[in-house]
C-alpha distance (Angstrom), angle and dihedral (degrees) to the residues before:
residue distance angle dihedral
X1 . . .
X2 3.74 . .
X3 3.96 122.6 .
X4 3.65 120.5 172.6
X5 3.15 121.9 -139.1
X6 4.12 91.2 -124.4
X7 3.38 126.8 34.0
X8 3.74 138.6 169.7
X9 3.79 100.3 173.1
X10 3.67 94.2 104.7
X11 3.60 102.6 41.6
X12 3.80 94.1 45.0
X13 4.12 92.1 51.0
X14 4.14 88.1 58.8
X15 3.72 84.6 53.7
X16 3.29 117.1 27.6
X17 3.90 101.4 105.3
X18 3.68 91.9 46.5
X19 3.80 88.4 46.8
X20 3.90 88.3 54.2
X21 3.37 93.0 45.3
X22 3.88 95.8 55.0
X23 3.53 90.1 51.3
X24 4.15 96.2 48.2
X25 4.54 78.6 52.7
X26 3.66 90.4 45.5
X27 3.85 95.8 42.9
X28 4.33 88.3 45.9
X29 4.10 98.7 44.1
X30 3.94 85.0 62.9
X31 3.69 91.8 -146.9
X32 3.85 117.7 110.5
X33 3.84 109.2 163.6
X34 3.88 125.9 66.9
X35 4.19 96.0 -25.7
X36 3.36 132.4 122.5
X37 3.87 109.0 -44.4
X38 4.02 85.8 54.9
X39 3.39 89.4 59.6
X40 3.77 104.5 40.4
X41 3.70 85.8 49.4
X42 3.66 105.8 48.8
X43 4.12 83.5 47.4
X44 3.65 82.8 57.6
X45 3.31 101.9 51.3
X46 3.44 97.4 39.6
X47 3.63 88.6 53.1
X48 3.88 90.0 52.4
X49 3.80 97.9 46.3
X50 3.68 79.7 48.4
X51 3.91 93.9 -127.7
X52 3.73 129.5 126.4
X53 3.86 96.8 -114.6
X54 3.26 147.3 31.7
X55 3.81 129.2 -169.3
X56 4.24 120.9 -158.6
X57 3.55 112.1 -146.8
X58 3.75 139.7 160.1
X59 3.62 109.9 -87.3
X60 3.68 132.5 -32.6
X61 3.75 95.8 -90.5
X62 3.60 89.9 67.9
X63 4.14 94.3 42.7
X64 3.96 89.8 65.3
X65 3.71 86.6 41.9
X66 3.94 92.1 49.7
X67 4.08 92.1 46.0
X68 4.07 90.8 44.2
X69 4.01 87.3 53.0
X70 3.77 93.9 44.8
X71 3.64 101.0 53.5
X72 4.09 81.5 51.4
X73 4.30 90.1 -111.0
X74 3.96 106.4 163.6
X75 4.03 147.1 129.2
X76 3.76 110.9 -16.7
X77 3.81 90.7 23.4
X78 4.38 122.9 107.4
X79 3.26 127.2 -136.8
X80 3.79 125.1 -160.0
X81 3.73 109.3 -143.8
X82 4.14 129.9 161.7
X83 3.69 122.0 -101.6
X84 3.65 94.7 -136.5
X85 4.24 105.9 67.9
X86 3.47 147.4 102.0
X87 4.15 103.6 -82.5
X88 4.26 93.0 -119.8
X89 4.19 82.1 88.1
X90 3.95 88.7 45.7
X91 3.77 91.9 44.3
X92 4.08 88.3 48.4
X93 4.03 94.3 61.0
X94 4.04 84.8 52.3
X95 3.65 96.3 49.4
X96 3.83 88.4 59.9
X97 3.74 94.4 40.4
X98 3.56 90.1 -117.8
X99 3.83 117.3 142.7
X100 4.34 118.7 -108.6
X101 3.62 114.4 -124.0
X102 3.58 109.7 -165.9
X103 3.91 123.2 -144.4
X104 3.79 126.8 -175.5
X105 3.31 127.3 -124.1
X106 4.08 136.0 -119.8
X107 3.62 101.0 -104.0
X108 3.38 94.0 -132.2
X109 3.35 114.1 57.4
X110 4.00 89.7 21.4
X111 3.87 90.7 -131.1
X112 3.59 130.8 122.0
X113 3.61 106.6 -73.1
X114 4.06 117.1 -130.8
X115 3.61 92.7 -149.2
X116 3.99 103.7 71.0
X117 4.09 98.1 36.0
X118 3.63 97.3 91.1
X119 3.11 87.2 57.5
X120 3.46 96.0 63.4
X121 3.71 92.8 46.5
X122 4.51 117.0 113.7
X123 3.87 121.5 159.4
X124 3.99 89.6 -85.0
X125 3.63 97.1 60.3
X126 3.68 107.6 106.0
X127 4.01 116.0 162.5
X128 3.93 131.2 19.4
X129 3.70 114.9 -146.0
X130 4.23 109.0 -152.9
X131 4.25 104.5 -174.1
X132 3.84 103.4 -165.8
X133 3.89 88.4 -139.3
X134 3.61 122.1 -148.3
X135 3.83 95.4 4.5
X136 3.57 101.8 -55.3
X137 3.80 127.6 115.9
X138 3.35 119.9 -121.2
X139 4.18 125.0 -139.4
X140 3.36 100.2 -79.7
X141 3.90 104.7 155.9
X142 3.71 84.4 64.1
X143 3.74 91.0 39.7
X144 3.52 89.6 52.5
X145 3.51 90.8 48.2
X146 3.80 93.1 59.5
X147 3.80 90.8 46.7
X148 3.71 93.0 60.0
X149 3.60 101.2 47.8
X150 3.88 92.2 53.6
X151 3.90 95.8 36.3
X152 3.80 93.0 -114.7
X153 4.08 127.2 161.9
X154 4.03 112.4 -125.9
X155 3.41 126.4 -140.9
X156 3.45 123.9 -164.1
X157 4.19 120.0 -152.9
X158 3.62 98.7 -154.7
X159 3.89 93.5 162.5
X160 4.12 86.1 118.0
X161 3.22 109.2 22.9
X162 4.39 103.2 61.7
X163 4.20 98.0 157.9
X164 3.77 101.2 10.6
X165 3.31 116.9 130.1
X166 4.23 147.9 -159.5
X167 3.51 129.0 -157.3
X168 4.02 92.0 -13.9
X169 4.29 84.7 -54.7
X170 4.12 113.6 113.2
X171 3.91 111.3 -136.1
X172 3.14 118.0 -116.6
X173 4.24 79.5 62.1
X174 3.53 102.3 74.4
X175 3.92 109.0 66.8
X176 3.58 126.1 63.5
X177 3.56 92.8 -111.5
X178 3.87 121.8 6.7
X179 4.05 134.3 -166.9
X180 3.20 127.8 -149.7
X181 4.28 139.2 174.1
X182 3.78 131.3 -127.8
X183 4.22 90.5 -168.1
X184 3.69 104.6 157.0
X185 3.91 90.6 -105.4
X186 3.82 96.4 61.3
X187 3.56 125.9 101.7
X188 4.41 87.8 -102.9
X189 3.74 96.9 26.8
X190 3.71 126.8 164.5
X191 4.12 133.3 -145.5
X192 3.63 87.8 -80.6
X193 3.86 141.6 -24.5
X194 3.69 116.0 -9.9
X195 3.94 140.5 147.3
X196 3.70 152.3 -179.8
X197 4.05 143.3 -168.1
X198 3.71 127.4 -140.0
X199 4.32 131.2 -136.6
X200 3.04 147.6 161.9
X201 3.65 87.2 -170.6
X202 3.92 113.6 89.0
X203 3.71 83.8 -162.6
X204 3.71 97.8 54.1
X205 3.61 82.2 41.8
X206 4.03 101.0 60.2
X207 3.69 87.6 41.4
X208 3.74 91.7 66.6
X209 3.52 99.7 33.3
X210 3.93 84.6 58.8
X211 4.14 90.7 42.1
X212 4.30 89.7 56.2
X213 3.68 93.6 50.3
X214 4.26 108.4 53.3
X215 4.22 81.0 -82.2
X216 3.54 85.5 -71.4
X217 3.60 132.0 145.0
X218 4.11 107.1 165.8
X219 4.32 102.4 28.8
X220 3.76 116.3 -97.6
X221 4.06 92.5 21.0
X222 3.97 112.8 89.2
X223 3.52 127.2 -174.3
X224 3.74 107.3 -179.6
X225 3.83 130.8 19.7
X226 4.00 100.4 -97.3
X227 3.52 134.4 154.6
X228 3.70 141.8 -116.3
X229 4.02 105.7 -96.5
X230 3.79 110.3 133.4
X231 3.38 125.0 158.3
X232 4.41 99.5 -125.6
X233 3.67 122.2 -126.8
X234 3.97 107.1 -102.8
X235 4.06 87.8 43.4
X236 3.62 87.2 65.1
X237 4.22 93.5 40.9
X238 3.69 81.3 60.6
X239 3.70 107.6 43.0
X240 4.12 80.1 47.4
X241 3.62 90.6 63.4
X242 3.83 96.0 35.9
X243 4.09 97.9 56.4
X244 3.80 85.8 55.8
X245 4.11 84.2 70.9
X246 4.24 98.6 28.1
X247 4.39 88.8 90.8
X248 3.97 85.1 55.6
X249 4.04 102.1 36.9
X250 4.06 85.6 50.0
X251 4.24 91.1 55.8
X252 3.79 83.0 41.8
X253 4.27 88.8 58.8
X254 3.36 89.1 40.6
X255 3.81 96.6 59.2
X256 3.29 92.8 39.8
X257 3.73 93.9 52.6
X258 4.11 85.7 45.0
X259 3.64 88.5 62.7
X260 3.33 97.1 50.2
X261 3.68 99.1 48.1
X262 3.72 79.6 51.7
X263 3.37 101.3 46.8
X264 4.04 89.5 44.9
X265 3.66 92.8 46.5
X266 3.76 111.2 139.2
X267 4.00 98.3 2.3
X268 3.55 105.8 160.8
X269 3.73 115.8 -101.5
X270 4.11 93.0 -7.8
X271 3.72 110.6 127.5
X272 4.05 110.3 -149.0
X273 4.01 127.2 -153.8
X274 3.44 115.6 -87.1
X275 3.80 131.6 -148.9
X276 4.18 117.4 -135.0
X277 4.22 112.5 -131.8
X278 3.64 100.1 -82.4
X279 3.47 105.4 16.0
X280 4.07 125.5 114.4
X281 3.83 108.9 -151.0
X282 3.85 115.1 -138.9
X283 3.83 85.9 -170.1
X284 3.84 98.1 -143.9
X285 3.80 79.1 169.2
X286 3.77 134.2 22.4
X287 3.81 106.0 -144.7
X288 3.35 117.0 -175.1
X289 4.34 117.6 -178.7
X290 3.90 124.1 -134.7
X291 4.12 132.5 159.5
X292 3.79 80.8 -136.0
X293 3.30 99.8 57.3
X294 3.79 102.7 134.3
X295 3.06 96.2 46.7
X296 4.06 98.8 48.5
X297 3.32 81.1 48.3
X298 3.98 96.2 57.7
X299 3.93 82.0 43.1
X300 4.34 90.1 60.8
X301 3.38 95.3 35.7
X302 4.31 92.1 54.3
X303 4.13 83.7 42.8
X304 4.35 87.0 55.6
X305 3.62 90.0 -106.7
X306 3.87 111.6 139.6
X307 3.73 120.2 -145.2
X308 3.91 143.2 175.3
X309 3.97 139.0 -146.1
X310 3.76 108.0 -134.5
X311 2.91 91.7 -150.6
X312 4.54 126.9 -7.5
X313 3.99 94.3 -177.7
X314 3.65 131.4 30.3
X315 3.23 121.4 -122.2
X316 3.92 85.6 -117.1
X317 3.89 97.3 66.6
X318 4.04 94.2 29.3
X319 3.60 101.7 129.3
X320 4.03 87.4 -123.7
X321 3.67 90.9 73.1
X322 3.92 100.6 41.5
X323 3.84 90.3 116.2
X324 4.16 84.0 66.1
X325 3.91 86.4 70.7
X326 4.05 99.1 -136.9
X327 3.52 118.8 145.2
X328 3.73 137.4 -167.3
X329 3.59 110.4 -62.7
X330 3.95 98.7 31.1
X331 4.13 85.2 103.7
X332 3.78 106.9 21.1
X333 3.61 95.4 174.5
X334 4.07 96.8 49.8
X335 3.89 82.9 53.2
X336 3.90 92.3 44.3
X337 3.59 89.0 58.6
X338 3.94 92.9 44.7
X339 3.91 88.8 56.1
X340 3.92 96.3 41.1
X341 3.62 113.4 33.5
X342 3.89 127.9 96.9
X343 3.55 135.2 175.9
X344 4.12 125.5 -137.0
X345 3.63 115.0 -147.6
X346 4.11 105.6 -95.2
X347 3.98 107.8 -175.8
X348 3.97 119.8 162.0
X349 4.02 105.8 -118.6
X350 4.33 83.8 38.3
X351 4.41 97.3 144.6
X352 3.36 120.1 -138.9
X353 3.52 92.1 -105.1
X354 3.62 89.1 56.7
X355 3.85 89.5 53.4
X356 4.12 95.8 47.6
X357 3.57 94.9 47.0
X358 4.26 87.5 57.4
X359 3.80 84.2 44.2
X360 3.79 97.3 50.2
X361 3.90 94.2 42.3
X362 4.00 89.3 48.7
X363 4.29 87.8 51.1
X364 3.75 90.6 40.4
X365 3.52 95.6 56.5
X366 4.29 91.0 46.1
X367 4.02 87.4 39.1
């Protein structure tokens, strides 16, 4: 049997007529930058994230750029920011000359972990960036807590975590201005790059809107220095038709990652994902742990089963960021995780048999 670790066959059958169709609109309208499918979409989204705005942009990259610029973040400013993430929310804190303060994570839920940022609060610290990484929330009441006792901005990372929820709240609510990606691999993910931030502050919310678009609001008249990150016409057609399906794709991950935690119940030495109190999963990755990672991984990959390393390096020791002077051992759990953690393929339409055969490979290979 052979199951790749992504797929999009299944979700692209359900919508491929609707798809086609949004592109014949797109293609007849003759309009292809900021016009009417922006708009519908980002009132769609906003609606479903159940926040008052939402801003299209280019990519995610640029939405934690755009959020970091509009709550005025910048050279001489800090930044506190996990040690276990994809580098985009590193790479955002340099674009805006602002200085990275790493956090670890709790080891369980591999999210930034409430109890040690104070810590890493001084007088220049001015924003916290939580990412709710691999489609879990992080604890962002008491997050939130911590922000308002030391005056701090909040900004969500959303980029895998579209529908998640903690304590009955969606993320991508919390923060006063949020990013998030549409990257074909995420759990709403366009036809290629795509992004958005999400307010509740119509302030916040014209700021960035001016910011995407050369800090223009009527052509040829520019108020601020911005940037050209627009989220284009037939992107947002598709990501229209797409969020109609996102509620029932998530409860399809979430089976599918019940059955394996199931299924993987009790394997010797095989650490499974766990959900925080008050958190609801959307499982844009299934992460299990293992000291013998590489070579399970060799083991799946010689049985046809795809897999992924979220993520091989730290951001710490990334070559990138050699100028910040950390070496191996400054954030022993961020590297933990890079050495341990492997992701099973998790593709809506996956069949059961799919799912056992990944199961039974995994226990053979411990048996």
């Amino acid at each position: 049997m052979n199951i790749p670790f992504l797929s999009f066959s299944s979700q692209n059958n359900l919508v491929e007529a609707e798809i086609r169709a949004a592109f014949d609109r797109v293609f007849q309208n003759k309009w292809y930058i900021l016009g009417k499918e922006v708009g519908d979409f980002e009132n769609a989204y906003a609606a479903f994230n159940k926040v008052q705005h939402c801003i299209g942009v280019g990519n995610g990259l640029d939405a934690l750029c755009i959020a970091l610029r509009v709550l005025e973040v910048g050279e001489g400013n800090e930044v506190i920011v996990p040690s276990n993430t994809f580098i985009a929310t590193w790479l955002a804190i340099s674009q805006v000359r602002a200085t990275i303060v790493p956090v670890e994570p709790n080891k369980d839920t591999y999210n930034l972990d409430p109890r040690l940022i104070e810590a890493a609060i001084t007088p220049k610290t001015k924003a916290i960036i939580p990412v709710h990484l691999y489609g879990q929330a992080c604890q962002m009441d008491a997050i939130m807590q911590i922000a308002h006792k030391h005056n701090l901005f909040v900004i969500e990372d959303n980029a895998q975590a579209q529908g998640s929820i903690y304590n009955n709240k969606l993320t991508g609510s919390f923060g006063h201005v949020n990013a998030t990606s549409f990257y074909p691999t995420k759990n709403l993910g366009a036809y290629g790059d795509a992004g958005a931030l999400t307010t509740n502050d119509a302030g916040l919310a014209q700021k960035a809107s001016l910011l995407r678009n050369y800090g223009s609001e009527k052509k040829y008249y520019n108020e601020v220095i911005g940037i050209n990150s627009r989220l284009d016409e037939l992107q947002a057609a598709f990501l229209s038709v797409k969020l109609k399906y996102l509620s029932g794709w998530i409860d399809e991950r979430r089976k599918i990652a019940a059955t394996y935690s199931q299924q993987l119940a009790g394997t010797s030495k095989l650490i499974l994902p766990v959900t925080a109190p008050g958190a609801k999963h959307v499982y844009h990755l299934y992460v299990i742990r293992t000291e013998r990672r590489d070579a399970l991984e060799k083991h799946l990959n010689n049985n046809g089963i795809g897999t992924g390393i979220h993520y091989p390096v730290p951001a710490h020791l990334q070559k990138a960021y050699g100028h910040l002077g950390y070496q191996k051992g400054d954030f022993p759990i961020a590297e933990e995780l890079a050495e341990t953690c492997l992701s099973l393929p998790l593709n809506p339409g996956m069949s059961d048999e799919e799912i056992e055969y990944v199961t039974k490979t995994i226990n053979k290979f411990y048996a």
